[in-house]
DRENLOLUM-266107 format. One record per residue (C-alpha): residue number from 0; chain; x, y, z. Coordinates in Angstrom, 2 decimals, padded with zeros to 5 digits. Each point is the difference from the previous one (the first is absolute). Layout:
(baba NUM, "A", (X, Y, Z)),
...
//
This chain:
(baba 0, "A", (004.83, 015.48, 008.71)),
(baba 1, "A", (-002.12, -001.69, -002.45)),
(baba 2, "A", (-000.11, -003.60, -000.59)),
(baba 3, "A", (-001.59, -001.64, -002.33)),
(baba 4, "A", (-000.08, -004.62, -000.10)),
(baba 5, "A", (-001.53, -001.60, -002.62)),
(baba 6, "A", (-000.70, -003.74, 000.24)),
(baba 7, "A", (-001.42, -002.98, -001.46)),
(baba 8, "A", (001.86, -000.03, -003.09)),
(baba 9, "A", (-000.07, -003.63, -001.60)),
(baba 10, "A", (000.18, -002.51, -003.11)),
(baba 11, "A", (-003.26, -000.88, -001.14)),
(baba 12, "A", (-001.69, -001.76, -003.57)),
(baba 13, "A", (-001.50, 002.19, -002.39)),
(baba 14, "A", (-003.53, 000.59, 001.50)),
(baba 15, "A", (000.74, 000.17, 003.72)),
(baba 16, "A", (-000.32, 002.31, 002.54)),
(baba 17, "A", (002.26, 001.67, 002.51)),
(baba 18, "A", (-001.02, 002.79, 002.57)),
(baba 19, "A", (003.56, 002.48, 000.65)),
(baba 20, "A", (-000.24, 001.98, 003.17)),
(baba 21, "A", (001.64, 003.01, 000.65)),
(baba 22, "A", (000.59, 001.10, 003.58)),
(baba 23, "A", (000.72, 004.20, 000.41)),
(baba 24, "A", (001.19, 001.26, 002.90)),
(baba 25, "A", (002.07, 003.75, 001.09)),
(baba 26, "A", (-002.98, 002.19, -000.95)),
(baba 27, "A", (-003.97, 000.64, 000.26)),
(baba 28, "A", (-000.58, -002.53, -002.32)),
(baba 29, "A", (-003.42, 001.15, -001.91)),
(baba 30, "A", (001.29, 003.44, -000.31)),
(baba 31, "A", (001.72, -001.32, -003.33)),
(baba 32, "A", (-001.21, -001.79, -003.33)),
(baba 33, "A", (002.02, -003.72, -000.08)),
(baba 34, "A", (000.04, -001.62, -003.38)),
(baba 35, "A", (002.00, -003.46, -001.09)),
(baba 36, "A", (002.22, -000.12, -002.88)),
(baba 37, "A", (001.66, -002.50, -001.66)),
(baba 38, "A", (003.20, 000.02, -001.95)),
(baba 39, "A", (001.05, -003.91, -002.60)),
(baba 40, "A", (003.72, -000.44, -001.12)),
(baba 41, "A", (000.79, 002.75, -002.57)),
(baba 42, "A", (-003.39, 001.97, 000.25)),
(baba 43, "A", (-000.44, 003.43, 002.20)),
(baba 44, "A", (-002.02, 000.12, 002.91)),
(baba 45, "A", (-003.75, 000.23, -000.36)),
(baba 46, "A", (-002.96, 000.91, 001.96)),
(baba 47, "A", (-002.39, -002.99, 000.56)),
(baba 48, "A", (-002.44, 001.49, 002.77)),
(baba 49, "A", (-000.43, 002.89, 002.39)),
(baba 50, "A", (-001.99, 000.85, 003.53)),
(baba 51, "A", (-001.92, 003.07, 000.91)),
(baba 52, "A", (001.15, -001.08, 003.63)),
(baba 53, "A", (-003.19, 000.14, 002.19)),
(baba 54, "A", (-001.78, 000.78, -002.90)),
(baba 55, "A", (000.20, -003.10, -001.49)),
(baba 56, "A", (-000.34, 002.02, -003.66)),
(baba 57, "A", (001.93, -002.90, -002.67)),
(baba 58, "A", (001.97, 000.59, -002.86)),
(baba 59, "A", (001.28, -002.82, -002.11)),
(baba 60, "A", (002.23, -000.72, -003.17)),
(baba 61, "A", (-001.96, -001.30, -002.87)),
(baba 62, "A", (002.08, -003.05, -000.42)),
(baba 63, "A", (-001.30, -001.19, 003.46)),
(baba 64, "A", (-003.32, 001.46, 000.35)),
(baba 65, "A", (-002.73, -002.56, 000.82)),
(baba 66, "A", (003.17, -002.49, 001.73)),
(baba 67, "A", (001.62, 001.90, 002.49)),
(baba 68, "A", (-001.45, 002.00, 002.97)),
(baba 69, "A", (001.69, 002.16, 002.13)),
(baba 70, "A", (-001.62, 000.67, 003.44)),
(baba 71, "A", (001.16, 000.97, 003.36)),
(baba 72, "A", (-000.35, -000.30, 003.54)),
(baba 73, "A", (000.08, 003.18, 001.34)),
(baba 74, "A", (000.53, -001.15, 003.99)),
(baba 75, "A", (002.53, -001.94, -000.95)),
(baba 76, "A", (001.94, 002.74, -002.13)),
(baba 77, "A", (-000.07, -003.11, -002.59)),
(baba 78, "A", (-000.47, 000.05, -004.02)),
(baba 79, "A", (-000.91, -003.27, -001.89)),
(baba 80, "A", (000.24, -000.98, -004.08)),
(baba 81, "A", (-002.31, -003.06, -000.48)),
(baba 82, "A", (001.07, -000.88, -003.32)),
(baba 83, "A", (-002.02, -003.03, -001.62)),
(baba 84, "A", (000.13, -001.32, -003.22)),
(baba 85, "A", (004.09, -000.26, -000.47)),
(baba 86, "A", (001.39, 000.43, -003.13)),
(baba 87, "A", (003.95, -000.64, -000.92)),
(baba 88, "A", (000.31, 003.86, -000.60)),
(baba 89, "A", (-001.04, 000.98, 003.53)),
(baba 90, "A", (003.35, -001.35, 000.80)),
(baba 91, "A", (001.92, 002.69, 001.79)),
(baba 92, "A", (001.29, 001.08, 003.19)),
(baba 93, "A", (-003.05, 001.92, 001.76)),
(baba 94, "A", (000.73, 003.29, 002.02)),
(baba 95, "A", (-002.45, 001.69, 001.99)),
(baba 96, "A", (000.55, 003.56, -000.05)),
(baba 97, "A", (-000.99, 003.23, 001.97)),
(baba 98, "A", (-001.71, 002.98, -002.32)),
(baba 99, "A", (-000.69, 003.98, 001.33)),
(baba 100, "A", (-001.96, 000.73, 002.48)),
(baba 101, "A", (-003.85, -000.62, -000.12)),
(baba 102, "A", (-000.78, 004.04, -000.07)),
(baba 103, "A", (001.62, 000.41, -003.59)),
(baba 104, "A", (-003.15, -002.09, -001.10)),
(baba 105, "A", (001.04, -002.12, -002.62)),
(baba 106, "A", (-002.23, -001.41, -002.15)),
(baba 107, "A", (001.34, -002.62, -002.09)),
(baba 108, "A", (003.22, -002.97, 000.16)),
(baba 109, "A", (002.77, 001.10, 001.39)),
(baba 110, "A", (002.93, 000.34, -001.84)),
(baba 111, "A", (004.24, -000.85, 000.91)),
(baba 112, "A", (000.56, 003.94, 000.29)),
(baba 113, "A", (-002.70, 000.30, 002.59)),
(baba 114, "A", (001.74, -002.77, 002.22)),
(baba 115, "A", (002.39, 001.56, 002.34)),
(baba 116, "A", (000.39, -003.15, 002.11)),
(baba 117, "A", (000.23, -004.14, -000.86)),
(baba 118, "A", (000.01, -003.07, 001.31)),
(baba 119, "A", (003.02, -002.35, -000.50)),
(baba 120, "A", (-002.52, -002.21, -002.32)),
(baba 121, "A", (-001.31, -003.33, 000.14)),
(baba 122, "A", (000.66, -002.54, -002.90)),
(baba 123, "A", (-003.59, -001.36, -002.19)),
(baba 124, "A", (001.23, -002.91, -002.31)),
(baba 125, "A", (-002.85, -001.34, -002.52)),
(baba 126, "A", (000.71, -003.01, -001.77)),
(baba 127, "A", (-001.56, -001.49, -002.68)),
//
């Protein structure tokens, strides 16, 4: 059964930092792509960064290129979002995500119809 945890969801100020974690577990974890997404009040789900799991091949949204990384740690079956820089409309609730499987060789973000399993997301509040 797959599982996937995300944590370290938080309030911060507008420029801050905050590193989510995302703990997989049910599966042979860098056989798949893993991407975060984000979905604010009112807006649709979005893609803000995606894995090449063992790999390490990055793929990021423009609105947070050059602020957030996403790494992983493959021993760990782990996937991180360093996101630096706040701004108010990062404010969402953060859900890591898992994509297909590493042999359909995706290059690019990953999108919502590529996800076919979430995380119960983790809550990013950016204040002003």
């Amino acid at each position: 059964q797959v599982q996937l945890v995300e944590s370290g969801g938080d309030s911060v100020q507008a420029g801050g930092s905050l590193r989510l974690s995302c703990a997989a577990d049910g599966y042979t974890y860098n056989s798949y792509y893993m991407g975060w997404f984000r979905q604010a009040p009112g807006k649709q789900r979005e893609a803000v960064a995606s894995i090449a799991t063992g790999d390490g091949t990055t793929y990021y949204a423009d609105s947070v290129k050059g602020r957030f990384t996403i790494s992983e740690d493959d021993g760990k079956n782990m996937v991180y979002l360093q996101m630096n820089s706040l701004k108010p409309e990062d404010t969402a609730m953060y859900y890591c995500a898992r994509g297909p499987p590493r042999w359909r060789s995706y290059g690019r973000l990953l999108s919502r119809v590529d996800i076919t399993h979430w995380g119960q997301g983790t809550q990013v509040t950016v204040s002003s």
